[in-house]
C-alpha positions in Angstrom: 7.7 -3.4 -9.5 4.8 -2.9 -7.6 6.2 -4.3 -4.3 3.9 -3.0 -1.5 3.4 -3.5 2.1 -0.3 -1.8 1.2 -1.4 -5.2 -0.7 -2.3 -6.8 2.3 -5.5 -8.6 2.2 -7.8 -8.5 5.0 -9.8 -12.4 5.7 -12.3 -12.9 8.0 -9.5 -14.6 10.6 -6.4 -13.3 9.5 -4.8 -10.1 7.7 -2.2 -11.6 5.4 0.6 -9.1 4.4 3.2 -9.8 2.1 6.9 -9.5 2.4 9.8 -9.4 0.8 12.8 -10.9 2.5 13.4 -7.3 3.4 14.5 -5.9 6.9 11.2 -3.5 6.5 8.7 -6.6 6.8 8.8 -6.5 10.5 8.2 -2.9 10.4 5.3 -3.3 8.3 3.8 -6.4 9.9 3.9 -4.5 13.2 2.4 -1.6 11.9 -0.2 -3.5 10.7 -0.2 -5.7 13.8 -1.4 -2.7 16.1 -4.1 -1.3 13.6 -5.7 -5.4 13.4 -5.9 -5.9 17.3 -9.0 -8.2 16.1 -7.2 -10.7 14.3 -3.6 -12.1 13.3 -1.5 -10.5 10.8 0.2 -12.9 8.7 3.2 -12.6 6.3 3.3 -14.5 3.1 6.7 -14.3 0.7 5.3 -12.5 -2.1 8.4 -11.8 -4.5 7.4 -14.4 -7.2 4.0 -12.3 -7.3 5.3 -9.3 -7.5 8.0 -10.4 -10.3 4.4 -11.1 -12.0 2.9 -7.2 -11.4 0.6 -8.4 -8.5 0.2 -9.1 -5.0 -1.8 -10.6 -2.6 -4.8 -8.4 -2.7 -4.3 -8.5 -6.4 -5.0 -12.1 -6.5 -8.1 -12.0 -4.6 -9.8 -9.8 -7.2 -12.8 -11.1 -9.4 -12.4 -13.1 -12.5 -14.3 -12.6 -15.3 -16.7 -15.7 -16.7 -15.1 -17.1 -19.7 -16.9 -18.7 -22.9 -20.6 -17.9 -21.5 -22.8 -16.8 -24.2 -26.5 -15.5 -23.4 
């Protein structure tokens, strides 16, 4: 599973950081506190994404246009 504190995604206001109802989120939300002085670091429950092989950075990628012919 690829359940990492690394898939953070970084907003204009906010650095959301997922968790995973482990005793490690803390740790990783402080970590990440002191290197994003500039803005809040968020955590977001992201178990049922990862159960799906993503994460929160992975659901901010690009999606490709669908049915457009040229």
């Amino acid at each position: 599973m690829p359940a990492s504190y690394a898939n953070f995604y970084i907003a204009n206001d906010a650095v959301i950081v997922p968790t995973f109802n482990d005793p490690q989120d803390r740790v990783a939300l402080g970590i990440l506190g002191d290197l994003f002085t500039d803005r809040p670091v968020v955590g977001i429950h992201a178990v049922d994404l990862v159960l799906g092989f993503g994460s929160l950075h992975c659901l901010t990628q690009q999606q490709p246009t669908q049915g457009v012919s040229s």
